[in-house]
C-alpha positions in Angstrom: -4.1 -88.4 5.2 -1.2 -87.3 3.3 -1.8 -88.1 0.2 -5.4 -85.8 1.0 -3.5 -82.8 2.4 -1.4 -82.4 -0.6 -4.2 -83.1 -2.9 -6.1 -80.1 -0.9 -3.3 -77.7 -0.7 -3.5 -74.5 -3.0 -7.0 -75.5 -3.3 -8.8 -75.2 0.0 -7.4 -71.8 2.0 -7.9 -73.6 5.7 -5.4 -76.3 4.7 -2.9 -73.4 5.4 -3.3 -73.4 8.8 -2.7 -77.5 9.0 -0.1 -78.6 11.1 0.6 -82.4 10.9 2.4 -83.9 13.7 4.4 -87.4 12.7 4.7 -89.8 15.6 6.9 -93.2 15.7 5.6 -96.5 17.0 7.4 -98.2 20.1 10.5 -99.4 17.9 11.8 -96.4 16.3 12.8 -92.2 17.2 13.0 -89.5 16.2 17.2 -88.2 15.8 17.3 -85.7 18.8 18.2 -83.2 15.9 15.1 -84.0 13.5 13.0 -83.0 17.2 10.7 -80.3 16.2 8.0 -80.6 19.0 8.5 -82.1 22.1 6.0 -83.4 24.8 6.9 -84.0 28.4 5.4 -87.0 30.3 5.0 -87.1 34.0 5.2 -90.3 36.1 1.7 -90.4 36.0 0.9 -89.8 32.1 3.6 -92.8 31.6 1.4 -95.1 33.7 -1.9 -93.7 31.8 -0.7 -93.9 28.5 0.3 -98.0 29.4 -3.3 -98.3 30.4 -3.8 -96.7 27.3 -1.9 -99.7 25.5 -3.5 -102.4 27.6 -6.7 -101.4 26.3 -6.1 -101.3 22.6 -6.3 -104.9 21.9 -3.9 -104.6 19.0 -1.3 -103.1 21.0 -1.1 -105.6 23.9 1.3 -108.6 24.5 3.4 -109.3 21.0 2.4 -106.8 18.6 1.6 -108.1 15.0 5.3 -107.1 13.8 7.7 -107.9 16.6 10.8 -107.5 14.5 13.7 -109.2 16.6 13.2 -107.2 19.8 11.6 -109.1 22.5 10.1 -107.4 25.0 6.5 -106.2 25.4 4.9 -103.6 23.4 4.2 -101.3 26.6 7.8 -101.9 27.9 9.2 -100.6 24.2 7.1 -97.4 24.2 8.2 -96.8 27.8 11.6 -97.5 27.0 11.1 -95.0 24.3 10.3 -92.3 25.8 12.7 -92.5 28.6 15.5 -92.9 26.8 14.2 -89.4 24.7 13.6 -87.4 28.0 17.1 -88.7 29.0 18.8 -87.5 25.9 17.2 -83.5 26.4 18.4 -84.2 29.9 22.0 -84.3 28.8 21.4 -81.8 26.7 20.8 -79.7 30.0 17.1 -79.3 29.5 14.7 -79.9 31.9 14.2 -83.4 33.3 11.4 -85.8 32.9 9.9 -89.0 33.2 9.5 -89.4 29.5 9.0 -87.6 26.6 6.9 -87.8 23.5 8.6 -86.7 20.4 6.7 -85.4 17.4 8.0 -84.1 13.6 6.0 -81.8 11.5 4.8 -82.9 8.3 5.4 -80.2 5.7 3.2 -80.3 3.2 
């Protein structure tokens, strides 16, 4: 995708008005400073997006790259995003039950 964007820019005028959001997996976030877009998760969204994981086979139980952290894929990602939506709560933001974090792609 990347490697397609830059290969388009200058050439194709809609590619200016691309936005690419970067995500990180379950093991890795985002610095609180790098933060460019934020996305709250309610108690409820948390509990879809694990049904979410359940479903994709690939995701479920030990993932194909563990690392050296134990616990399950779902319970990482949860983790994750708790610990995100606990840092913008010290920050004196707004509190939630989790919180996506997202880093736009410049391209």
């Amino acid at each position: 995708i990347l490697a397609a964007l830059d290969r388009l820019k200058g050439k194709e005028a809609w590619v200016e008005d691309c936005w690419l959001w970067m995500y990180r997996g379950a093991w890795h976030e985002f610095e609180t400073y790098e933060i460019e877009m934020a996305v709250p998760l309610s108690p409820q969204e948390v509990i879809r997006k694990r049904n979410a994981i359940f479903k994709h086979q690939s995701q479920k139980d030990t993932p194909v790259f563990p690392g050296d952290d134990a616990r399950e894929f779902w319970v990482r990602a949860e983790d994750r995003t708790r610990d995100t939506a606990q840092r913008y709560d010290r920050l004196g933001l707004a509190e939630y039950e989790a919180m996506e974090a997202f880093v736009r792609y410049k391209f």
